[in-house]
N, C-alpha and C positions, 0 to 999 in steps of 0.2 A: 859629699855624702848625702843621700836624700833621706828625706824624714820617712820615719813608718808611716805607714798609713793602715786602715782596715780592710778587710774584703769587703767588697756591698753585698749591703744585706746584713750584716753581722753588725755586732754590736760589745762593746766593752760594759760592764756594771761596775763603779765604783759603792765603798760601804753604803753611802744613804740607797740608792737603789736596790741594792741586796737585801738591807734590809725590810722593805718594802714588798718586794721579790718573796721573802722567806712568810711574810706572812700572808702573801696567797697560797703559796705551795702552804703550810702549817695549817692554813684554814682547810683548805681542798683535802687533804692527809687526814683529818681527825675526822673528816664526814666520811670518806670511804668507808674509814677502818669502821665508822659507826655505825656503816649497815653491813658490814660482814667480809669487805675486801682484805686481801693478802697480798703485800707486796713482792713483786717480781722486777727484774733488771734484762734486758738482752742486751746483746752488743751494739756499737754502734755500725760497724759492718757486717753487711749480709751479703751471702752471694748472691751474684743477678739472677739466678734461677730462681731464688724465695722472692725476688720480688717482681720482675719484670712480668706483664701480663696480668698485674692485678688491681689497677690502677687506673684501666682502659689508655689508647692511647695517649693521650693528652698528659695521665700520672706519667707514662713510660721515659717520656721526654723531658719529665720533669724530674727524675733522678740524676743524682751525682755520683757518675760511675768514676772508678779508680782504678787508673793505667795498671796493668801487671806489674809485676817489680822486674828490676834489670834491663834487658834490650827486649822492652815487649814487641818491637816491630820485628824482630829476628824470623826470619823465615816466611813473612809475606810476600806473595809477589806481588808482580805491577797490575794482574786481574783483580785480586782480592783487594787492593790499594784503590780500585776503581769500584768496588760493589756496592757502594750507597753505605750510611753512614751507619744504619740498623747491624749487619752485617757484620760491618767494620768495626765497630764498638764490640759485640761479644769474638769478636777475635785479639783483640789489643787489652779488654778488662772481663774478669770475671767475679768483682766483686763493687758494691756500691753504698752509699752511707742511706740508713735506715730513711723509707720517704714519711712513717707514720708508724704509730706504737702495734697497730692491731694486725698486720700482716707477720710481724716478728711474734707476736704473741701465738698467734695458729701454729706458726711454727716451733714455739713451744710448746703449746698444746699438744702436739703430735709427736714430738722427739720425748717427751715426759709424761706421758699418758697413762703408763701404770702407777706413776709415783703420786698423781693428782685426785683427792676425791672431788666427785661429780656430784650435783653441779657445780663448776670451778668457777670461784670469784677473784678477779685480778686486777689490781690496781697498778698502775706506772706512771712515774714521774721521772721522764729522762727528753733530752733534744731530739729535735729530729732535722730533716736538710732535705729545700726543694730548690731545685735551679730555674725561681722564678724570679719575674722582674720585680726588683724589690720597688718600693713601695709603701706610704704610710699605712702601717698597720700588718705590714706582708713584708714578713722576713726570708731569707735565705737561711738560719738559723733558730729557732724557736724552742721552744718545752710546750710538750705537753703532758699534761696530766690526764690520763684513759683510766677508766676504770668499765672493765666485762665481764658479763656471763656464758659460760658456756653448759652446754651439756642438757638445757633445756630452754623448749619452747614456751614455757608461761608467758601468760601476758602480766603479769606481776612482775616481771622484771621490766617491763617497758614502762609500767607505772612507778615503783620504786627510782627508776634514772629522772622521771619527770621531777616528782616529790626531793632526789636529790640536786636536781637543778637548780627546784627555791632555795634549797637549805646550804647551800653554795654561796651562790649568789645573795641573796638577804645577809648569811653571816658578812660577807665581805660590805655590806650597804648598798650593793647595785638593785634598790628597791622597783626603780623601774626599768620592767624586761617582758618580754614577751616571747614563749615557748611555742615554735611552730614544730608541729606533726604533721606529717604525712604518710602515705602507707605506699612502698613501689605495686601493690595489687593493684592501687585505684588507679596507678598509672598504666599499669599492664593494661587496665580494664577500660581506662580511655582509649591508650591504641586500638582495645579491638571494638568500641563503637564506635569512633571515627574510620573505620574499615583500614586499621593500617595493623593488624595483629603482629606482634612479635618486635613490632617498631618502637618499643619505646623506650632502647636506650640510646638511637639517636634523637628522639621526639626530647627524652630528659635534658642531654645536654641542650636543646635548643633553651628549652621550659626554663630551665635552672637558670639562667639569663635574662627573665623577664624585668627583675626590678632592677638591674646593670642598664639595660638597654632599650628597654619597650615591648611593646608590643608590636608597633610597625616590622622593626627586625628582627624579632623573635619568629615572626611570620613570614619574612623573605629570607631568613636562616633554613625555616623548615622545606622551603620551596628549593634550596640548593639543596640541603638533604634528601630532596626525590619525594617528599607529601604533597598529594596531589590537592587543587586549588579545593575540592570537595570535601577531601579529609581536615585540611585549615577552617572550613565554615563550619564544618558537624565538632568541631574544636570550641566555638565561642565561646558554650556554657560556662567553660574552666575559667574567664576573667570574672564574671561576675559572682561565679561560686566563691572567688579569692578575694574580693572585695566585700562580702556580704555572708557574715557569720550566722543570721537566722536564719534554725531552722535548716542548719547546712547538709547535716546529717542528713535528713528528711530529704532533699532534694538530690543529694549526691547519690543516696540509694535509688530513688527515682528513675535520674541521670544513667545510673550505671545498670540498671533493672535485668537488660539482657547479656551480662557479663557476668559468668560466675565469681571470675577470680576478684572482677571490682567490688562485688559486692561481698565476698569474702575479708576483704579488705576494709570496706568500710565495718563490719561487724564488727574486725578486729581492733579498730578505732576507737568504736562507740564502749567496748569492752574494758581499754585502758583508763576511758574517762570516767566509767562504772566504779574503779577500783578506785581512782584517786581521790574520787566523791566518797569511799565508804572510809578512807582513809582518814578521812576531817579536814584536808590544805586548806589551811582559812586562803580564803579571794587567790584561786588559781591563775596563772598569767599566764594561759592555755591558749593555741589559736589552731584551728584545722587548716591548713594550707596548702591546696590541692594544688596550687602550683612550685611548692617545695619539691626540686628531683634529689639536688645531693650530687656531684657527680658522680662520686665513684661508684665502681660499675658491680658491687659486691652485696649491695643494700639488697634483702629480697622482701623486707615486713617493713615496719614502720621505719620513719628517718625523722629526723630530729635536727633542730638547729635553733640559735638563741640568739635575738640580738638585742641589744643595751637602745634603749627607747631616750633621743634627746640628742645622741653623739654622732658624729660623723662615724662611723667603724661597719665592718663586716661584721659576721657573723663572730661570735666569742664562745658559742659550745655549738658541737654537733657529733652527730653519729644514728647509729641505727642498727637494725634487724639483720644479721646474715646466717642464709639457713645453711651453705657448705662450704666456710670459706680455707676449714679445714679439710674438704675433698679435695683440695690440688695437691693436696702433701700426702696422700693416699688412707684418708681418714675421714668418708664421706658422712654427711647425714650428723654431724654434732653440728644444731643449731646455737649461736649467740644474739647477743646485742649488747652494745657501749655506748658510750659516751664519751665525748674528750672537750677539757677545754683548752680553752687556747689563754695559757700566761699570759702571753706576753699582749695581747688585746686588752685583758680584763683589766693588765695593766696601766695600758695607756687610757681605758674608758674610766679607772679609778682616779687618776693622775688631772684628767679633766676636768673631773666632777669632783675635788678635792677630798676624797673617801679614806685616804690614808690616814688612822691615827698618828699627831703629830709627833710623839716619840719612839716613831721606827726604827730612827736612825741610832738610839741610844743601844750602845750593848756595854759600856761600863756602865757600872753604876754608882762605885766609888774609889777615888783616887788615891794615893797614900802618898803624898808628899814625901821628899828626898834631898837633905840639907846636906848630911856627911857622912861618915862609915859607918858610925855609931845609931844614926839616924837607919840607916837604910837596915843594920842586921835586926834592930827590934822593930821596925818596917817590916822585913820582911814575914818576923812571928804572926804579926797582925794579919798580913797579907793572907797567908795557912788558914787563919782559923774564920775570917770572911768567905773565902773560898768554900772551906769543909759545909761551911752556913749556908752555901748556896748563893753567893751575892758576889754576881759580876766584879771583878777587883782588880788595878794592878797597882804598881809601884812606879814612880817617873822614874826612870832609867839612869837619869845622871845630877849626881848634887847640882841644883842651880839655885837661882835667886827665887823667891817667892812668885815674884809677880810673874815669871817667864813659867812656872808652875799653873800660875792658876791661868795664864793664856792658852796654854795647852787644853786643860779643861773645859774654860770655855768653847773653842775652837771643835773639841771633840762632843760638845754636849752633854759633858758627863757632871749628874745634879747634885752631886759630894762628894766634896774635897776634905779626910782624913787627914789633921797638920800634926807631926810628930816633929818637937823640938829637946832639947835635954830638959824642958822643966817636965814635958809631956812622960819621958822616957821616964825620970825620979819619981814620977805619984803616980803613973799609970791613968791619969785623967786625961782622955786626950778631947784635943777641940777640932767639931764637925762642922764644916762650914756648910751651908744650902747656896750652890752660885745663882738659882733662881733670884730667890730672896736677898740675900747677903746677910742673912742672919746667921749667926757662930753661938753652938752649945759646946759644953764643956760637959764630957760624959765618959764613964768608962766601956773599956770593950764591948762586956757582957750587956751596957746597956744600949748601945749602936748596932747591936748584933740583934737584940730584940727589937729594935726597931724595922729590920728588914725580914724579920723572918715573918 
């Protein structure tokens, strides 16, 4: 018989990890709600219509699509068996596991659009699934946590996601981080001074690879995508614009002076960082990064992305501006913007950087020891009225010896042990141990009960 094993990419959480797990997601949850988000859920399968084509190629192929049910090959022939694999896939699956929270969301947005008042803030916390090559840090399976606006262009909503990015990350400790902006205008607006207009969502994918790869191949990328040796030189500015924060604005506008759209874009910038200033963020970890693209191909305003300053890791939040990404669904012209983080990173850059409070793992909090019959029915009254108190509690399951009682506890972390014996049961005084300590009071209920409340 062979051993199970996991898919790759995936991953199992035992209790310490979940709990650990729960108070990111517990952290992340109480900031949303705190600036106005409303939770929502979709499924975890969509059809390949809501998603395919939104993702640009590269998302497309990184879906996990799911065979029809029954004899999905019934009725191919041996042409269609030969049409290349694009083809072949929406003839064999027409459904596929969700690549990311914000394309299911539009498509809530547009199926529940009378029931929703505008502007609509949404928060989600559920998996999602890419068929990439897995990888430290880069799952096949992941959560995340999105939270969007829809229904308006303000640029108060691109500062409030900034403003929510500290107060995220600071609650959880990840004190050093740095937040890159960018805007896709200024990108628009480079393709059309370096004379390559309308170029720049192959120029992005090359761009978005700068800090992966360099500069050398970021620049023989862009020469297989067809920019010519001219348009790569009237490009330079943007390295040293990326490396040199003074005074960026000032030059970027400069830089981009005969582009409307880039200088639109920069205004829009200079506007969020207007707000966040009059907001009061004590010491911003704000950075302008005109070589920020984002892949996906949906961004049209600013874009966003976060990375944990000291750790090996990718990015651990991102997201951005999209002005229609609910026009595919026949519902043009409602502009958003989001934000998502990434769990399961924020995880591993906590985990590194030892940021976990060390009693995550705890979720009793006190035990109720179990000698005999007698023991366990006035055990279990006690058990009732801990509980109603609000204080994680249970009963050991089966009369055993003391010491094979208090190993359990120990083992499970849990930092009181409740000893109910017949002298306990006759005067109602019973003795609380601390397994920390190993100190033993002898107290009644009502006064153990005050203790935790």
């Amino acid at each position: 018989m062979s051993k199970p094993s996991l898919a790759r990419g995936t991953r199992d959480f035992g209790p310490a990890q979940m709990a650990k797990r729960n108070y990111i997601f517990d952290t992340i949850r109480l900031i949303f709600q705190r600036y106005g988000f409303q939770p929502i859920e979709t499924p975890a399968i969509e059809n390949l219509s809501v998603l395919m084509g939104k993702y640009g190629d590269e998302g497309d192929q990184l879906l996990f699509k799911i065979l029809n049910s029954g004899n999905f090959a019934e009725g191919l022939t041996e042409t269609q068996w030969q049409e290349g694999y694009k083809k072949l896939t929406l003839k064999v699956s027409e459904k596929g596991l969700r690549y990311d929270l914000t394309v299911p969301f539009a498509r809530f947005v547009v199926m529940n659009r009378s029931d929703l008042v505008m502007p609509f803030k949404r928060y989600q916390i559920q998996p999602v699934w890419r068929a990439d090559r897995p990888q430290r840090g880069r799952y096949r399976e992941f959560y995340q946590c999105d939270a969007d606006v829809v229904g308006t262009d303000s640029l108060l909503c691109e500062a409030e996601i900034v403003l929510m990015i500290h107060e995220v990350l600071r609650g959880l400790g990840v004190l050093d981080f740095t937040v890159k902006i960018n805007n896709r205008k200024i990108l628009s607006g480079i393709a059309e001074i370096i004379g390559a207009p309308g170029q720049e969502g192959p120029m992005c994918v090359a761009i978005d690879k700068l800090d992966k790869i360099g500069k050398e191949k970021v620049e023989q990328e862009l020469l297989e995508r067809g920019f010519s040796a001219e348009a790569i030189e009237k490009l330079q500015p943007i390295y040293e614009l990326a490396n040199n924060q003074t005074a960026i604005f000032d030059n970027l506008r400069q830089w981009l002076a005969g582009s409307e759209i880039g200088s639109k874009g920069v205004a829009e910038l200079e506007e969020v960082w207007t707000k966040v200033k009059n907001f009061g963020l004590p010491s911003p970890q704000l950075q302008l990064d005109v070589t920020l693209a984002r892949g996906l191909s949906y961004y049209t305003g600013a874009i966003f992305e976060v990375k944990a300053n000291g750790v090996q890791m990718g990015s651990i939040s991102g997201g951005g501006r999209y002005d229609n990404l609910t026009g595919t669904f026949g519902m043009p012209g409602l502009s958003g913007v989001g934000i998502s983080f990434g769990v399961d990173r924020i995880y591993d850059v906590m985990e590194e950087l030892k940021l976990f409070p060390e009693n995550q793992s705890i979720t009793t909090q006190v035990m109720i020891t179990n000698f005999d019959a007698d023991a366990e029915a006035y055990g279990l009254g006690v058990l009732r009225q801990l509980r109603e108190a609000g204080v994680n509690a249970e009963l050991y399951p089966d009369a055993s010896k003391l010491k094979k009682q208090f190993d359990y506890a120990d083992r499970k972390r849990i930092p009181y042990v409740l000893i109910i014996g017949s002298e306990e049961i006759q005067t109602g005084v019973l003795s609380l141990k601390n397994m920390h300590s190993g100190e033993q009071q002898k107290l009644t209920l009502a006064e153990i009960l005050g203790n935790f409340v």
